[in-house]
C-alpha positions as CSV (number, residue, x, y, z in Angstrom):
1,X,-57.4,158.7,-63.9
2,X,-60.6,160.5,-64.9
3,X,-62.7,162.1,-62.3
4,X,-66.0,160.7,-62.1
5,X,-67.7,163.3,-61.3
6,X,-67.0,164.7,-65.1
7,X,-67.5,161.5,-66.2
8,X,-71.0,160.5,-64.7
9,X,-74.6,162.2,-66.0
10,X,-75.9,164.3,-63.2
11,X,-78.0,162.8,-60.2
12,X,-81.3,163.7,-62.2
13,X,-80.3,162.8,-65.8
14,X,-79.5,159.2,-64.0
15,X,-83.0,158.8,-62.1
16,X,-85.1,160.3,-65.6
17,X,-82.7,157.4,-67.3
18,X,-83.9,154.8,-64.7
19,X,-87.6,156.1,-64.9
20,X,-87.7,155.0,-68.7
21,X,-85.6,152.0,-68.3
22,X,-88.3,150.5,-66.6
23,X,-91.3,152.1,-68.5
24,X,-90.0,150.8,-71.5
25,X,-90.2,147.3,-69.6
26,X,-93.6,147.8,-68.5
27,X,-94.4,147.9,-72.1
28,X,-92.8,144.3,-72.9
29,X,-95.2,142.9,-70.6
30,X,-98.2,141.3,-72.0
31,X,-100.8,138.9,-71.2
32,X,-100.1,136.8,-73.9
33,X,-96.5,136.4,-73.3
34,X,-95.0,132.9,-72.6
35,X,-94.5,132.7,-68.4
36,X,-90.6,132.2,-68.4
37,X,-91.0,135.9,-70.7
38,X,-93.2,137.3,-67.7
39,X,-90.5,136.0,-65.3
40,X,-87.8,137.9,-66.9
41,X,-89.5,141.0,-67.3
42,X,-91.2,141.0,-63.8
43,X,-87.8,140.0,-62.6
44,X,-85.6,143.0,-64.5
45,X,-88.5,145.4,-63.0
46,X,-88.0,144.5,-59.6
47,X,-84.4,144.7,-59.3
48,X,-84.3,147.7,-61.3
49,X,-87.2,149.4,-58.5
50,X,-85.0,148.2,-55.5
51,X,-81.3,149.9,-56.4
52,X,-83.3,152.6,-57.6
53,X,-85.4,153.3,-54.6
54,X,-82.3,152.2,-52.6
55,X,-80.2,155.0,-54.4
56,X,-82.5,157.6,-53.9
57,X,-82.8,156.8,-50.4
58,X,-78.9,156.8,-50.1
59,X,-78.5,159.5,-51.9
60,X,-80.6,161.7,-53.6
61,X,-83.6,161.9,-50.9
62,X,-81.3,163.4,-48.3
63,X,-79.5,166.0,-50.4
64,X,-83.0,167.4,-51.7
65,X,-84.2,167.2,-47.5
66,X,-81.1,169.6,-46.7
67,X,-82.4,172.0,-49.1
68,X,-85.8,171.7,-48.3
69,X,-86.6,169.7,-45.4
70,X,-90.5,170.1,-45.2
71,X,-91.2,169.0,-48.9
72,X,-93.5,166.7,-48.8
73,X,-92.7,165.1,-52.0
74,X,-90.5,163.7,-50.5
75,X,-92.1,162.6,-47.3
76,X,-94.7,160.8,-49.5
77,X,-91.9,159.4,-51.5
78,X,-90.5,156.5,-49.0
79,X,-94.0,155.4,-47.8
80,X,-94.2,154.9,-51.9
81,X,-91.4,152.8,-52.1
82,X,-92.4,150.7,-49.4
83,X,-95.4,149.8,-50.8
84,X,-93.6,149.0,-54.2
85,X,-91.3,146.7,-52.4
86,X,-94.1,144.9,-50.7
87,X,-95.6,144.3,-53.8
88,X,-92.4,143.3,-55.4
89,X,-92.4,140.8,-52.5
90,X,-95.2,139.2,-53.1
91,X,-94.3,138.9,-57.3
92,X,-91.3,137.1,-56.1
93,X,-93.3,134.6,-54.2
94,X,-95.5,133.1,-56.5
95,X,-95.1,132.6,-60.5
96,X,-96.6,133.5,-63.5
97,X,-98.8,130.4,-63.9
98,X,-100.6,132.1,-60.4
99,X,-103.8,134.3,-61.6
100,X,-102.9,137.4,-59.4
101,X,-99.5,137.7,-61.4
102,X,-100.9,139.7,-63.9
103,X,-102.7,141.8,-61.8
104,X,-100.4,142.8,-59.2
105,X,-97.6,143.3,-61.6
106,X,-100.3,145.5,-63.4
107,X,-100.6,147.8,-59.6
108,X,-96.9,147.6,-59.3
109,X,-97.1,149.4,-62.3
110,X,-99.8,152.2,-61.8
111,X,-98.0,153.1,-58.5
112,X,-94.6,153.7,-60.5
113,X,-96.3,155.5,-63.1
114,X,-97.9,157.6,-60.6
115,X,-94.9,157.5,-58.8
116,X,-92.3,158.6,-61.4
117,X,-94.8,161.2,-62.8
118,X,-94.6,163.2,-59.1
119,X,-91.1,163.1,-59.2
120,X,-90.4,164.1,-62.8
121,X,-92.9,167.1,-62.3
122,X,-91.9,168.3,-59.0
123,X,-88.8,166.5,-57.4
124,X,-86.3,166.7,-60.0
125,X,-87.1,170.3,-61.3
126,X,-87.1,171.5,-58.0
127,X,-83.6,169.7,-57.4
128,X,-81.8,171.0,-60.5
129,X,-82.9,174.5,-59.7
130,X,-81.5,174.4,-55.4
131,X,-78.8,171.8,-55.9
132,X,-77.2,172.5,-59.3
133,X,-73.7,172.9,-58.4
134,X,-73.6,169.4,-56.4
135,X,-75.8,167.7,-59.4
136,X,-72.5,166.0,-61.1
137,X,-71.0,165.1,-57.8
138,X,-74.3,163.9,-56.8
139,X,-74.4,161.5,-59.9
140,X,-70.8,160.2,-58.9
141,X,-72.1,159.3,-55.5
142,X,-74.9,157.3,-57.5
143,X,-72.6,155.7,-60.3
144,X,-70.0,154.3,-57.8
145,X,-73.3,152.8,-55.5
146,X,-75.1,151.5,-58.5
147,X,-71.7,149.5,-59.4
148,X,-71.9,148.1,-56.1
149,X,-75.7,147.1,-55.4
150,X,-75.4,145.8,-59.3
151,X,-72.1,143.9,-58.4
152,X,-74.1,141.9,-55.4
153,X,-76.8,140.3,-58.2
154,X,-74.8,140.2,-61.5
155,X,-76.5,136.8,-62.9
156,X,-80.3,137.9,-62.1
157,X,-79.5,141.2,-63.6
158,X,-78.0,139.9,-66.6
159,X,-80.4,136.4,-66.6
160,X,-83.4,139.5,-66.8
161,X,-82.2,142.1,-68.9
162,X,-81.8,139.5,-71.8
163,X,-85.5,138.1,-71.2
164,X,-86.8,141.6,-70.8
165,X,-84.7,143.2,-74.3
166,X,-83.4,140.0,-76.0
167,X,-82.5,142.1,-79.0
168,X,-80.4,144.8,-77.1
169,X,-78.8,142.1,-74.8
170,X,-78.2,140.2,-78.1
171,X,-76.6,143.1,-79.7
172,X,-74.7,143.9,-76.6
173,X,-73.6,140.3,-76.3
174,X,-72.0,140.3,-80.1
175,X,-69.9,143.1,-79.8
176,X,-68.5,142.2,-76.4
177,X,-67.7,138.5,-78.6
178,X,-66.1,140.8,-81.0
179,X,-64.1,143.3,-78.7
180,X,-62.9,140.5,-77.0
181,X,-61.8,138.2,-80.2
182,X,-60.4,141.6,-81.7
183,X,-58.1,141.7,-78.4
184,X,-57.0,138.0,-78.0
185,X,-56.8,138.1,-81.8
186,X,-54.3,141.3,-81.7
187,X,-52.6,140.0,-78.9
188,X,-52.0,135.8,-80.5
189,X,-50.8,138.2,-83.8
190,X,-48.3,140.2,-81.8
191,X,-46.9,136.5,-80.2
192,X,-46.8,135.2,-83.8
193,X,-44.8,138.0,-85.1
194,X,-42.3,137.6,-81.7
195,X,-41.8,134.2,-82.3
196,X,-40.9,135.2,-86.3
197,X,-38.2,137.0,-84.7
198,X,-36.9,134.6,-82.5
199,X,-37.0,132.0,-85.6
């Protein structure tokens, strides 16, 4: 069985690769776009802010307090993340057709950006440089919680991630179709061939 720990990207490769997962979503979202489009992305954004902010609360926040407790990047950080998650709040009350849907997905925005930017430039250099050696065990921790946090929500996640990249879900979608025909196909081939023998 493989270790995980060997397996997983460290703690910080995984919270830079969740930083432009949803900057890249960010920049799907337009004004113009059709309201069930809006939906998705908002949607994939918000559920991608909550297990991350939940994960680095879990997980990453605490290790980087051990090392140094009176950083106040990250006292700042969870007063952030509360105020994401009230706005995320309020985008899942209303729709698209409301007009402060634009808008507040438009803050909800800004504050990540600024957000991400503090920790990119001071929290996650200054984590690789006092916690390397626990970095991979670190990213474990966060692999095996992400599986479970994404394992409470499948549908949405899926429902959102193709709305949000249709192509890459598309893509995604066809080579799971073929993987899956390639096995049933093998496998109806090899009971053929067995019943040949028995003939």
């Amino acid at each position: 069985m493989t270790d995980l720990s060997s397996a997983s990207p460290t703690i910080t490769s995984m919270i830079r690769m969740d930083h432009t997962h949803v900057l890249c979503a960010f920049h799907r979202y337009r004004l113009s776009s059709p309201w069930w489009r809006k939906r998705a992305i908002v949607g994939s954004v918000c559920t991608a802010l909550e297990i991350h902010a939940q994960l680095e609360e879990e997980i990453f926040y605490p290790a980087v307090a051990r090392v140094a407790p009176d950083n106040d990047a990250v006292k700042k950080s969870k007063p952030e993340h509360n105020e994401m998650r009230e706005m995320i709040e309020k985008l899942r009350s209303m729709g698209p057709e409301n007009a402060a849907y634009d808008g507040l997905f438009m803050q909800l925005m800004r504050i990540t950006i600024h957000h991400v930017a503090d920790e990119e430039t001071v929290l996650l250099p200054m984590a690789e440089r006092s916690l390397k050696n626990e970095l991979s065990s670190l990213g474990a921790a966060m692999t095996r919680r992400r599986m479970q946090l994404l394992g409470e929500r499948p549908i949405d996640v899926a429902v959102h991630t193709a709305g949000t990249f249709p192509i890459a879900a598309a893509v995604l979608t066809g080579l799971a179709v073929f993987a899956v025909s390639g096995i049933f196909g093998r496998s109806s081939a090899r009971r053929r061939g067995r019943s040949r023998e028995y003939a």
